[in-house]
C-alpha positions in Angstrom: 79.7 97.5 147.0 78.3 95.3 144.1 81.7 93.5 144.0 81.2 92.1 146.8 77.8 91.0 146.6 77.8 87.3 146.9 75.0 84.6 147.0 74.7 81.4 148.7 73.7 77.9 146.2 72.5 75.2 147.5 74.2 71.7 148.1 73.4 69.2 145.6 74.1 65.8 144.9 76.5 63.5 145.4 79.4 64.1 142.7 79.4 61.8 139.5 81.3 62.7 136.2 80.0 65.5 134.6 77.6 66.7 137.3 77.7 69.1 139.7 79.1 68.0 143.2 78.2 68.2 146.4 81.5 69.6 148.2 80.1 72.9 149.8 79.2 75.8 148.0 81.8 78.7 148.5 80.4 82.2 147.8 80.0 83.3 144.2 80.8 86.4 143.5 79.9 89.1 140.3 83.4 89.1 140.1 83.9 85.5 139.5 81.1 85.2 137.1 82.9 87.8 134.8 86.1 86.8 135.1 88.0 84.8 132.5 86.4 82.0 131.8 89.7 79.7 132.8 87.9 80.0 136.0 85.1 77.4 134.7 88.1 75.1 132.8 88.2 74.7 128.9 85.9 73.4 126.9 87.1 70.4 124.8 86.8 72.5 120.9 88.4 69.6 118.1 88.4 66.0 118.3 89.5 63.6 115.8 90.5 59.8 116.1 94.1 58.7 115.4 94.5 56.1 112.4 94.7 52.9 113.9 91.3 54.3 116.1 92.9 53.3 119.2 93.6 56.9 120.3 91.3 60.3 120.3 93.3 63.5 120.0 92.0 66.8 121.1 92.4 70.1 121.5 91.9 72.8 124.8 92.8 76.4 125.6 95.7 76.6 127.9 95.3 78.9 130.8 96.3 82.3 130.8 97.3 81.9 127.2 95.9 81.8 123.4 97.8 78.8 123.0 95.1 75.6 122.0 97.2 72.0 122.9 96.5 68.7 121.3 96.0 66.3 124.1 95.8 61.7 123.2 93.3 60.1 125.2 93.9 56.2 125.1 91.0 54.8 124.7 91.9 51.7 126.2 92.2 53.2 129.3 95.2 55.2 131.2 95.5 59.5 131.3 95.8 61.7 128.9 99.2 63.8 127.9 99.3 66.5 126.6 101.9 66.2 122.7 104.5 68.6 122.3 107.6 68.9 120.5 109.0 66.6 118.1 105.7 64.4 119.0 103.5 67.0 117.3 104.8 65.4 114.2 102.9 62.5 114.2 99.4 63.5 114.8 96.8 62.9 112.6 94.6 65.5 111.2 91.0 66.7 111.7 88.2 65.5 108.8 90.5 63.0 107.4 89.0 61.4 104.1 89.3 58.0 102.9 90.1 56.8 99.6 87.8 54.1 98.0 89.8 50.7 99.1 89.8 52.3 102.8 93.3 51.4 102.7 94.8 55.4 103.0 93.5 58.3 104.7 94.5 62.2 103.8 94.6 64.9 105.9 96.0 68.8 106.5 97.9 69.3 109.3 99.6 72.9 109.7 98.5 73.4 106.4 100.1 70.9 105.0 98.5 67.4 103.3 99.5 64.2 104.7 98.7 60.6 104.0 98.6 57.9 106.3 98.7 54.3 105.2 95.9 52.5 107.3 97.9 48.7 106.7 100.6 49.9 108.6 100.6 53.4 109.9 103.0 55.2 107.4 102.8 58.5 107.3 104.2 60.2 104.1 103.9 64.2 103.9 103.1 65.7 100.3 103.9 69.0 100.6 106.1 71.5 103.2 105.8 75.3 103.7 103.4 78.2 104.6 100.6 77.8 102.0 97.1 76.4 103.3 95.8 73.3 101.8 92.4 72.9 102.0 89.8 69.9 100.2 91.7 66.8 100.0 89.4 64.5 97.4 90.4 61.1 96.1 89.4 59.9 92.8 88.1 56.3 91.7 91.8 55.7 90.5 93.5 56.4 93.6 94.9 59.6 93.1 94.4 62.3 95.6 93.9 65.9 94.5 94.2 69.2 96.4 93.9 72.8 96.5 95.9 75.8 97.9 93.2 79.4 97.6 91.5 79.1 94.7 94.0 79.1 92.2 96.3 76.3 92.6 95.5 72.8 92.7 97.6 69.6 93.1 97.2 66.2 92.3 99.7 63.1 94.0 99.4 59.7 92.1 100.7 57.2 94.5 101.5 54.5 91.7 104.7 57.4 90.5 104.3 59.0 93.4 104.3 62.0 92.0 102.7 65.5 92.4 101.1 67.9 89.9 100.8 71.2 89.9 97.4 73.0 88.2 97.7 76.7 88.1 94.7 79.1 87.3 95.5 82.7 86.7 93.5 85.4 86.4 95.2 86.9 83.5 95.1 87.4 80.1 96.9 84.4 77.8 100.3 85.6 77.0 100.1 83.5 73.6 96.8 85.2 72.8 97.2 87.8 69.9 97.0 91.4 71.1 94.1 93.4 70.1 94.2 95.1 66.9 96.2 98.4 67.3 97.4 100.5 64.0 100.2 101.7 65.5 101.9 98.3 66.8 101.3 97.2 63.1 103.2 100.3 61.6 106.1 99.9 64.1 106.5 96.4 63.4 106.6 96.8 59.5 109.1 99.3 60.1 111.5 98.2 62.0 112.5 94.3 61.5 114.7 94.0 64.5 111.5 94.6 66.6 109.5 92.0 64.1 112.5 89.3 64.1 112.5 89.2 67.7 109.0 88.8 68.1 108.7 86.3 65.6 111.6 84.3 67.6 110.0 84.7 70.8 106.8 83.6 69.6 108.6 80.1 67.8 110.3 79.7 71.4 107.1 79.8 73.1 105.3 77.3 70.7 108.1 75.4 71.2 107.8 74.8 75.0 104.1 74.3 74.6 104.8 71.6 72.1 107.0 70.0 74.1 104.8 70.4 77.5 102.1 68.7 76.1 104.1 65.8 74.8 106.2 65.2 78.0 104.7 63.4 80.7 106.9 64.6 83.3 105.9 68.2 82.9 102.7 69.3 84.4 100.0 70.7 82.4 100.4 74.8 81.2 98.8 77.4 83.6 95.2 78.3 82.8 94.5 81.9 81.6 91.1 83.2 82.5 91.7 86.9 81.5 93.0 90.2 83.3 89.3 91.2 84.0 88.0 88.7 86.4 88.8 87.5 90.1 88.5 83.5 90.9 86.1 83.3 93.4 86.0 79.3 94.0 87.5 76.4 91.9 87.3 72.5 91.9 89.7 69.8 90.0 88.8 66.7 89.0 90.4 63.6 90.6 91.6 62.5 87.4 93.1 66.0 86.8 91.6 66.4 83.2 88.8 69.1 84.2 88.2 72.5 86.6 85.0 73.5 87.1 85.4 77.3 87.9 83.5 80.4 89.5 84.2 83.8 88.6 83.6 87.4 89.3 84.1 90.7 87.5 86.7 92.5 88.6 86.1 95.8 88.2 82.2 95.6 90.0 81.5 97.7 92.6 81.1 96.5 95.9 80.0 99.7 97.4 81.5 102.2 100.1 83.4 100.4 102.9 83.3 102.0 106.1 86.1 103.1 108.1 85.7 102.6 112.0 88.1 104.9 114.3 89.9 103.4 117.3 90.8 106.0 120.4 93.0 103.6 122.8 95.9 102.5 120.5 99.1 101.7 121.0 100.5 104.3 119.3 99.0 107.0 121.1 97.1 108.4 117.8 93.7 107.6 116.7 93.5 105.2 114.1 90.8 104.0 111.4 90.2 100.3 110.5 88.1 99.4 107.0 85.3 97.6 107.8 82.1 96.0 105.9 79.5 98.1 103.6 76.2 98.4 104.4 73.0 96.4 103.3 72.2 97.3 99.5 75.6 99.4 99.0 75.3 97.0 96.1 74.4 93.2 96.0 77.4 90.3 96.2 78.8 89.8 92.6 77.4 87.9 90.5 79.2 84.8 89.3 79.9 83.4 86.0 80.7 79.4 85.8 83.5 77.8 83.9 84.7 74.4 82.5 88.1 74.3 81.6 89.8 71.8 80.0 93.4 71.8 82.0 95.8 70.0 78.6 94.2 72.3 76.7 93.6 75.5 78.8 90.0 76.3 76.7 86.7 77.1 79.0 83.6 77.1 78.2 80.8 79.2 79.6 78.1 76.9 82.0 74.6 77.9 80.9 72.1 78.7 83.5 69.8 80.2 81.8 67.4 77.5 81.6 67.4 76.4 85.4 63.9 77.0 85.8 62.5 79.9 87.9 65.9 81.3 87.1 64.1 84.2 84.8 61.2 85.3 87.4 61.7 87.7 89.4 60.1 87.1 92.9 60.6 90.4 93.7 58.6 92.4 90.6 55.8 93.8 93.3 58.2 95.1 95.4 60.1 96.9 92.4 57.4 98.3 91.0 56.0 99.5 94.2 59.5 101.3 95.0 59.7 102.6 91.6 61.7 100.0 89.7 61.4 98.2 86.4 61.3 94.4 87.0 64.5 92.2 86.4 64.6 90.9 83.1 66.0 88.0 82.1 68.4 85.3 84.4 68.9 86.4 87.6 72.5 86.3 88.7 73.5 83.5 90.9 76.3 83.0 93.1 77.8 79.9 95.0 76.8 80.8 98.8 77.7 79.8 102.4 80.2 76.4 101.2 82.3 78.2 99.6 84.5 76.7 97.2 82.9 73.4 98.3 79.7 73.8 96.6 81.7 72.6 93.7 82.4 69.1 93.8 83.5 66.2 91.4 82.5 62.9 91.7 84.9 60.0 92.2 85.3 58.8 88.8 85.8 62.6 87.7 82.7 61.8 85.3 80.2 64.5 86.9 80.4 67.7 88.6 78.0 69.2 91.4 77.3 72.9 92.0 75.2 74.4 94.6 73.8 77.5 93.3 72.1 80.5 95.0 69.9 83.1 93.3 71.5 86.9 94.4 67.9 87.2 96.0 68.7 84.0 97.8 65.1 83.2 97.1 65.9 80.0 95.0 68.5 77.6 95.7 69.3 74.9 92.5 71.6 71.5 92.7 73.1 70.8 89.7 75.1 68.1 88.0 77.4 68.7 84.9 79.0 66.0 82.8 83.2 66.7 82.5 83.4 68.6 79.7 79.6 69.7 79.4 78.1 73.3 79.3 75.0 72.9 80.2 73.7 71.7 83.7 71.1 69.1 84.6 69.1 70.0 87.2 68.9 67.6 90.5 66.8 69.3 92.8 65.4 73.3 93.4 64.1 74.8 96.6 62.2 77.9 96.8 61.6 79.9 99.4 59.2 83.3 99.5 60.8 84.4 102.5 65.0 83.4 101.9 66.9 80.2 101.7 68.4 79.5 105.2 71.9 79.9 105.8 72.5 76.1 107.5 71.6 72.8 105.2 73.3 73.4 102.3 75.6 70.2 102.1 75.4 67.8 99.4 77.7 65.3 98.0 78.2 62.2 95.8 77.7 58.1 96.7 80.1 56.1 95.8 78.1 55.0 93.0 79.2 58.2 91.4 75.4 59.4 89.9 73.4 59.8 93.0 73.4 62.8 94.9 72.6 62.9 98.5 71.7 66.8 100.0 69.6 68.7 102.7 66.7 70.3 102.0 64.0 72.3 103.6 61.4 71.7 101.5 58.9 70.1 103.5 59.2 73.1 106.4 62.1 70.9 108.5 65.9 69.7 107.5 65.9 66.8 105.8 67.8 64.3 104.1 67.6 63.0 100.2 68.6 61.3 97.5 68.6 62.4 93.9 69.7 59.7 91.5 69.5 61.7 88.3 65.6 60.8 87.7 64.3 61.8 90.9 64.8 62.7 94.4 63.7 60.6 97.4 63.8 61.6 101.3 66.0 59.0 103.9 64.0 60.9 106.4 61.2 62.7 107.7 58.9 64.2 110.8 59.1 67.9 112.4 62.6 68.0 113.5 65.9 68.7 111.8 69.0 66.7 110.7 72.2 68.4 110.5 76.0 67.8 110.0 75.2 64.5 108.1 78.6 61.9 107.4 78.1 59.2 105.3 79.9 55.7 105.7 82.1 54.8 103.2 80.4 52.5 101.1 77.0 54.9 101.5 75.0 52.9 103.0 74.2 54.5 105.8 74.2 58.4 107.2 75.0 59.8 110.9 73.8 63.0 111.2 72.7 64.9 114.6 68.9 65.1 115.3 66.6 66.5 117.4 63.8 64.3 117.4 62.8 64.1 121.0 62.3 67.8 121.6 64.1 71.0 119.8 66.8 71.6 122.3 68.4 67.6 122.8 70.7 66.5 121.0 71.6 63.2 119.7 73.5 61.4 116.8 70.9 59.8 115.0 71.9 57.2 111.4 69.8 56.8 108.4 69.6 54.1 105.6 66.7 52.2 103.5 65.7 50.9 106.6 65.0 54.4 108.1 66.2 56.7 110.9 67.1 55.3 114.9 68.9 56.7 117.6 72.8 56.4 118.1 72.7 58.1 121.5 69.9 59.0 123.9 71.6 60.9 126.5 71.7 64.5 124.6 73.6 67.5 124.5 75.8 66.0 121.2 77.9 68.9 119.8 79.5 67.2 116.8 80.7 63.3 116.4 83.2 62.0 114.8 83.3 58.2 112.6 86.1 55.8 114.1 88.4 54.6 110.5 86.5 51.6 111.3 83.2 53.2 111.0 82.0 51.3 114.3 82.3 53.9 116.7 81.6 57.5 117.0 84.1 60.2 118.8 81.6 62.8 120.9 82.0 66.4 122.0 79.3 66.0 124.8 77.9 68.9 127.2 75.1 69.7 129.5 73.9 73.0 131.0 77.0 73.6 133.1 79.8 71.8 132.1 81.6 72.7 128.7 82.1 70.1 126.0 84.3 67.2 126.5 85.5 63.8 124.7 83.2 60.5 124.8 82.7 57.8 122.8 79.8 55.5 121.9 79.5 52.5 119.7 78.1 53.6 116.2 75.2 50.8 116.5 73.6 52.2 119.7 73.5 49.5 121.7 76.1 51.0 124.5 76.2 53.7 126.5 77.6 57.0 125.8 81.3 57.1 128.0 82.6 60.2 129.2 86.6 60.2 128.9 87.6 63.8 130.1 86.9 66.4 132.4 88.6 69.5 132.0 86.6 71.6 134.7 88.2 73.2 137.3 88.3 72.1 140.8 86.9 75.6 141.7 84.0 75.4 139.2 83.2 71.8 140.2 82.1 72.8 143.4 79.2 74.9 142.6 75.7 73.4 142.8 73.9 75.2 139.8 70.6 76.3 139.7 69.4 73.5 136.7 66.9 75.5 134.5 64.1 73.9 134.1 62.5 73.9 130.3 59.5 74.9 129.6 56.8 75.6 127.0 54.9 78.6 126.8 51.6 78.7 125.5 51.4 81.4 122.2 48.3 84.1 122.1 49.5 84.9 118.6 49.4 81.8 116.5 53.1 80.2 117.4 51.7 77.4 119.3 54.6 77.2 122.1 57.3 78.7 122.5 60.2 76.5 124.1 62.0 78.7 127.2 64.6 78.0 130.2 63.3 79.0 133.4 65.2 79.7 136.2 63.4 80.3 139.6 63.2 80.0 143.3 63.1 76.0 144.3 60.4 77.2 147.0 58.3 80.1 146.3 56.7 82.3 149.6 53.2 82.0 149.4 51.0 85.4 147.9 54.7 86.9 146.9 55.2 88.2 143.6 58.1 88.4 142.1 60.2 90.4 139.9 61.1 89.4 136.6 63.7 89.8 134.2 63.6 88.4 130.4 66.8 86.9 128.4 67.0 87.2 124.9 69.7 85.5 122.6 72.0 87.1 120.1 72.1 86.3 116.3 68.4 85.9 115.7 69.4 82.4 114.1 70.7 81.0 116.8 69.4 78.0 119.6 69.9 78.8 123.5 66.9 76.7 125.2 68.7 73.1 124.5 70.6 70.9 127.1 73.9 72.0 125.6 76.1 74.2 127.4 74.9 77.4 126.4 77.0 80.1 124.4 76.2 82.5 127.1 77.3 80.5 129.9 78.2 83.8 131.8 74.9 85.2 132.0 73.6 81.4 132.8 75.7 82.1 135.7 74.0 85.8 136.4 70.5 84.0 136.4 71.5 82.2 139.3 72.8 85.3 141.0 69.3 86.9 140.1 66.9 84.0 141.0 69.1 83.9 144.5 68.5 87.8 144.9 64.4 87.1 144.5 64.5 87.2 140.7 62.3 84.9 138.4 64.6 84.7 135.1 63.4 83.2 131.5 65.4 82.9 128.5 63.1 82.1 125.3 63.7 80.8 121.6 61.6 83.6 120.4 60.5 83.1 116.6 63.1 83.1 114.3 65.5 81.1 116.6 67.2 77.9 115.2 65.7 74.6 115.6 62.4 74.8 115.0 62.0 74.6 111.4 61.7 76.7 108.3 58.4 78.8 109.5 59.6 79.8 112.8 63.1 80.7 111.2 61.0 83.0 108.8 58.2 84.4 110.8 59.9 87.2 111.0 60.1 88.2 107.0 59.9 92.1 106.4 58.5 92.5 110.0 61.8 92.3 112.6 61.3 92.6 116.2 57.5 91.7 116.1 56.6 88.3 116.5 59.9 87.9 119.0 58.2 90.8 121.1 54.9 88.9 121.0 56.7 85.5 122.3 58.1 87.9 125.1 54.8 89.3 126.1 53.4 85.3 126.3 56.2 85.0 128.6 55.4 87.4 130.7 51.5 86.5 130.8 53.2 82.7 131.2 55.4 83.8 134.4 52.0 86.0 136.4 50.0 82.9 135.6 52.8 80.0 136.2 54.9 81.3 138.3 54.1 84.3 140.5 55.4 86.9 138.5 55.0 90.4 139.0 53.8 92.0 135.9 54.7 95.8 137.1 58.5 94.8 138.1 59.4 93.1 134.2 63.1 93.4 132.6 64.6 92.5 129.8 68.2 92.2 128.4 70.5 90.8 125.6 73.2 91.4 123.2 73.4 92.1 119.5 69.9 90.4 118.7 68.9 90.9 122.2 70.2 94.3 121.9 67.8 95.0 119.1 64.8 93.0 120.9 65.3 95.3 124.2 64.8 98.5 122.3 62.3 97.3 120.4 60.4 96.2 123.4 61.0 99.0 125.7 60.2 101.5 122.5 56.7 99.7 121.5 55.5 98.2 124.8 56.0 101.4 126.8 55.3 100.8 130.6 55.1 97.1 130.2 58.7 96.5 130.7 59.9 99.0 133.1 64.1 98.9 132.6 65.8 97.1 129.7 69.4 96.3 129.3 70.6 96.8 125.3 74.1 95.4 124.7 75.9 95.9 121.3 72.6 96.3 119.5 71.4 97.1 116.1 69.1 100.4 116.2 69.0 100.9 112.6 69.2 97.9 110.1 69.8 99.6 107.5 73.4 99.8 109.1 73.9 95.9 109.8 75.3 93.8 106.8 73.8 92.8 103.6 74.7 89.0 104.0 72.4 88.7 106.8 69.6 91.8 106.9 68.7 91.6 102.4 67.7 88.0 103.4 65.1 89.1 106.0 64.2 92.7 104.9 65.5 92.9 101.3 67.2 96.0 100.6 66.4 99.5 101.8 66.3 101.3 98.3 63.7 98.2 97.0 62.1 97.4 100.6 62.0 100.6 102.7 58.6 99.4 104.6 60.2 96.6 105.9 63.1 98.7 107.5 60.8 101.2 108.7 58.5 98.7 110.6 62.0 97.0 111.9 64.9 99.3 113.2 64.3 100.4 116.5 65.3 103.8 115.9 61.9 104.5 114.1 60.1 104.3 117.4 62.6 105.9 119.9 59.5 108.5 120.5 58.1 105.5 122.9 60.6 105.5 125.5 59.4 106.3 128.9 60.9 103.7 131.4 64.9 103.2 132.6 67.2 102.1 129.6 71.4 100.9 129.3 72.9 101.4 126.0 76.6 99.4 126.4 78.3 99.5 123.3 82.1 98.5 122.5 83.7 100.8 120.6 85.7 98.5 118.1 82.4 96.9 117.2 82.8 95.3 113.9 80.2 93.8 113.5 77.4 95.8 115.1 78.8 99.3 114.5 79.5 101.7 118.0 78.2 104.2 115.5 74.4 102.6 116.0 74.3 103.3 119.5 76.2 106.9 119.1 73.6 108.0 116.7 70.3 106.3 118.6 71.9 108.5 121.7 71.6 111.4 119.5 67.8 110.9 118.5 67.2 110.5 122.1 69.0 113.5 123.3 66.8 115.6 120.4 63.5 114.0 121.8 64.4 115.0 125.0 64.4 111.3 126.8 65.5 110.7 130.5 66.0 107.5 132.3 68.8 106.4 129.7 72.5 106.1 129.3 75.3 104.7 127.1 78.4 103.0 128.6 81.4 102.7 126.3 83.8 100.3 125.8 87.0 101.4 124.1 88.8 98.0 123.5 85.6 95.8 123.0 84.8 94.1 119.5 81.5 92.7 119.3 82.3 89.6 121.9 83.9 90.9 124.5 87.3 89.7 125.6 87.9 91.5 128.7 87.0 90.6 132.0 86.9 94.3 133.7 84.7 95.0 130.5 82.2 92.0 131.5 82.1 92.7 135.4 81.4 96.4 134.2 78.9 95.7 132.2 77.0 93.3 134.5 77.1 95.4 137.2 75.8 98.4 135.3 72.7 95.9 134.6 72.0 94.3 137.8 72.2 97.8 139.6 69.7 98.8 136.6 67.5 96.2 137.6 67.8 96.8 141.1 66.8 100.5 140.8 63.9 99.6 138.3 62.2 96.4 139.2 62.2 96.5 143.7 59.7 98.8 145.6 62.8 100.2 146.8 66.7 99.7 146.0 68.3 96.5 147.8 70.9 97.5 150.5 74.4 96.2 148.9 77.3 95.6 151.4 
């Protein structure tokens, strides 16, 4: 049987840290690949240096539990222990910021702010309770100033050592006069009890306000911004004086939710869960921006109408085409993908930033607002015809409190610049991508990672006036964090087969990259992995290359073609050929199984992957599933030319995005790819979410070309070769109901060679191990009837 269908690796090397050893291979199993991944050993997922940066703490999955542990490495030498108890108390806290002397650091911890005096290690706790603090910011004058959701704020002056509380409330002002109403007048003349009372409660209340505002002790009144709005994001600045503040309306209509049943519950009954709308059941709401005075409690409207582009519509063609009078006026903008950190105050609590998004995400504008100001001055706009990306939206001030540094794709690649209020300038350059930038303290210089060698490696690369260099050189850099002295960095590091763990390097690049933990199992250890080898595959269609992991035989039989099957990645957005450990490490694992059973495996960053720039992220505008299907057949022509592939024995699988991409390619390129595995995929996009599908296809009441020519379901007729459906039935994300209803259309045009497997406890990423040996069996045994001359004998 297929569980016990094992394959022999190969010995490799002898064993060094963080490479595969050379003990001998034991048998690998399905079984083992699917089972829970405690098998392979946890991946290091947080780091963050202690204060004194003579320790790194981080954190790991415990086996057989849901429980993550903090673990201190010295980093002196000597093991590390795992913290519990009473020593919990004492950790330091992930993204700590540093006030301007460098003399404190804050922190959340539990939810809860800390500060940690770096002159002698004090650590003094500002707050205790269930409430989750979030964007610690100190100001010029020392004061540090935080926020708990949106409408609380807190500011701690260390001189008084005091905190203040800043409340916003989406209400109307209780001292504000009630609206005219005859009858309340009439009453009130009528009957002076009711009118003496009023009067009295009114005097008491002007009262306390008096004496608020002359009291220093007493923190400022809440801020009243009316019954009919919701506070979407908010920011304080340091000094306390000023909140710059997004809104929404709160009655607008966000459109029909849908309601997902569940069938295995614990209850025994069938149950419904709410989940998401659908694309262009009505656009996110709008957002209206505020700045409030907090002493005072008075707002004034921000003006946007004059950010320029603001009042053309970029979308009038396809309007008009559909039917619909062009937008008139400013289009509404909202503050996107930050959050309530696309608000932020300079140091000195002079200026104000805001990141705004058009609702079409086809503009983006940086903004800078003077406390107290209405009207913006604009920093820098990007436009994009296709959609703003998702990624490279951070900005942020220099300690010089006017110059703005920010990311931008505006030369086709991730970049980063400087806007000092006159213009903007770029710290760097070339066709490759900086991301997660940190800036030193006195903003001199920027760390950032880069990818400057090829698209898939990984290094931490720095920036200043005397342009960009290296940090690292050894790749596969996941995120790095700044020692308190700013002259190291703290590395989560992987490679193809070993999950991220803890290194360190010296922040000038002049040492080597040192490993510090290896939290693989011994079992896992012992495997000699089939390495992929990367490759670049020549584009018929204009791409130039496209970048691929190939996994094959190290010895190929002469004048023997062999079968092939094709990976494809989830999320569209996303990178898998890099020397990273991959996100699907599992089916890394079921190329080796396939390559040992007489496979040839390749894995491709198709157009509109991640890492390659702003034209291969949008190639794919209005047209989905088209130029990734003509990436796939260069692969193919790549692997009969290359590699001794068999163009009549092809496959092709993948979840979610690769979901999609195998219907798409089984449905359009009938015969060429002869079975194709679909896992939790979209077959209609006008089903998927608006977030994600308005950006590529617009909307399907303005745009309904662009869904036609891109949900599967449009060319089910096509399907003549051997097809899996596997679908969980939780699916939040990619509805089960998109695979129910593309089984349907098939059933009605009377296709054979297909079925759908269902997963009753699955979400979207699957968290059961019987669920990932079932699926995985159900495709290799697709495979095996579909791509040998004749099925292989399974003991």
């Amino acid at each position: 049987m297929i569980r016990q269908l094992v394959f022999s690796l190969l010995l490799g090397a002898a064993a060094v840290p963080l490479h595969v050893s050379a003990q001998p291979a034991q048998a690998l199993t399905l079984d083992r690949i699917m089972a829970d991944p405690d098998w392979i050993g946890p991946p290091v997922e947080q780091a963050w240096w202690s204060w004194d940066g003579q320790r790194a703490f981080y954190t790991v999955k415990r086996a057989d539990s849901a429980v993550r542990d903090t673990w201190v490495q010295p980093l002196a030498g000597g093991a590390a222990t795992r913290l519990d108890g009473p020593e919990r108390a004492g950790i330091d806290g992930l993204q700590a910021v540093y006030d301007r002397s460098g003399t404190r650091m804050a922190f959340v911890r539990n939810g809860d702010v800390f500060v940690r005096d770096l002159r002698n290690g004090a650590l003094t706790q500002l707050g205790r309770g269930d409430e989750r603090a979030a964007s610690p910011l100190w100001g010029d004058d020392g004061a540090l100033v935080w926020r708990v959701g949106n409408e609380r704020w807190f500011r701690w002056d260390p001189r008084e050592d005091v905190t203040t509380a800043i409340v916003l409330r989406a209400e109307d002002d209780p001292a504000q006069a009630p609206k005219p109403d005859a009858l309340r007048e009439r009453q009130l003349r009528l009957i002076e009890t009711l009118r003496v009372e009023r009067e009295r409660r009114e005097a008491q209340r002007r009262q306390d306000d008096d004496w608020r505002r002359a009291d220093p002790t007493r923190a400022p009144a809440p801020v009243y911004l009316g019954k009919d709005v919701v506070i979407a994001a908010s920011a304080l600045s340091p000094d306390g004086r000023w909140l710059v503040v997004a809104t929404e309306a709160r009655n607008a209509d966000k459109g029909q939710a849908g309601r997902m049943p569940m069938y295995v519950t614990e209850s025994g009954y069938e149950e419904f869960e709410d989940v998401r709308t659908r694309v262009g059941r009505n656009d996110p709401v709008p957002q209206t921006f505020w700045m409030v005075e907090v002493a005072s409690g008075q707002s004034r409207r921000i003006a946007l109408d004059a950010l320029p582009g603001i009042d053309r519509d970029p979308l009038a063609e396809l309007r008009r085409a559909a039917g619909q009078e062009p937008l008139k006026g400013p289009r509404p903008v909202r503050i996107e993908g930050q959050g309530p950190d696309a608000l932020r105050w300079s140091g000195d609590s002079r200026q104000a930033a805001l990141m705004l998004h058009a609702v079409d995400n086809k503009d983006r504008w940086l903004v800078s607002l003077e406390a107290g100001a209405d009207t913006p001055r604009l920093r820098h706009r990007l436009t994009d015809a296709a959609w703003i990306n998702w990624d490279f939206n951070e900005f942020g001030w220099l300690p010089d409190n006017r110059t703005l540094w920010f990311l931008s794709e505006e030369t086709g690649y991730a970049h980063l610049y400087l806007n000092d209020g006159t213009r903007s300038r770029a710290l760097t350059s070339g066709r490759w991508e900086v991301s997660e930038p940190a800036m030193t303290r006195d903003g001199s210089r920027f760390f950032f990672l880069c990818n400057r060698e090829w698209p898939g490696k990984y290094d931490v690369c720095t920036a200043g006036d005397g342009g960009v260099a290296e940090v690292t050189r050894s790749g596969g850099v996941e995120s790095f964090a700044l020692s308190p002295d700013e002259r190291r960095l703290l590395l989560r590091q992987s490679q193809s087969y070993v999950p991220p763990q803890l290194a360190i390097a010296d922040a000038d690049g002049r040492g080597d990259v040192r490993v510090l933990t290896d939290t693989r199992t011994p079992e896992y250890r012992q495997y000699a992995w089939l390495m992929p080898e990367y490759v670049q595959v020549p584009s018929r269609h204009g791409a130039g290359t496209v970048w691929g992991k190939f996994y094959g035989p190290r010895t190929y039989e002469p004048g023997r073609k062999y079968p092939i099957v094709l990976f494809v990645h989830g999320a569209g957005y996303l990178q898998n050929v890099s020397d990273r450990y991959p996100n699907y490490f599992r089916e890394q694992m079921f190329h080796n199984l396939l390559v040992q059973q007489g496979y040839l495996v390749l894995d491709l960053d198709f157009r509109a992957s991640a890492g390659y720039g702003r034209d291969w992220r949008t190639a794919i505008y209005r047209r989905m599933g088209h130029p990734e299907l003509e990436d796939y057949l260069d692969g193919i022509d790549w692997l009969v030319e290359q590699r001794q592939g068999d163009r009549d024995r092809v496959g092709i699988y993948g979840g979610s995005y690769g979901g999609f991409m195998t219907f798409m390619a089984l449905f359009r390129q009938p015969g060429v790819f002869k079975a194709g595995a679909a896992l939790r995929p979209v077959a209609d996009w006008s089903q998927y979410n608006h977030t994600y599908t308005a950006n590529i296809l617009n909307t399907p009441e303005l745009d309904p070309e662009a869904y036609r020519v891109s949900s599967p379901i449009e060319y089910a007729d096509g399907l003549q070769d051997h097809l899996l459906i596997s679908h969980g039935m939780i699916d939040d994300n990619v509805f089960y109901r998109d695979s129910v209803v593309l089984a349907q259309r098939l059933i009605e045009l009377r296709k054979d060679k297909w079925e759908l497997a269902s997963y009753p406890l699955e979400r979207h990423a699957y968290q059961h191990a019987d669920s990932w040996y079932d699926q995985y069996r159900r495709i290799y045994e697709l495979f095996e009837r579909a791509l040998r001359p004749a099925p292989a004998a399974v003991e």
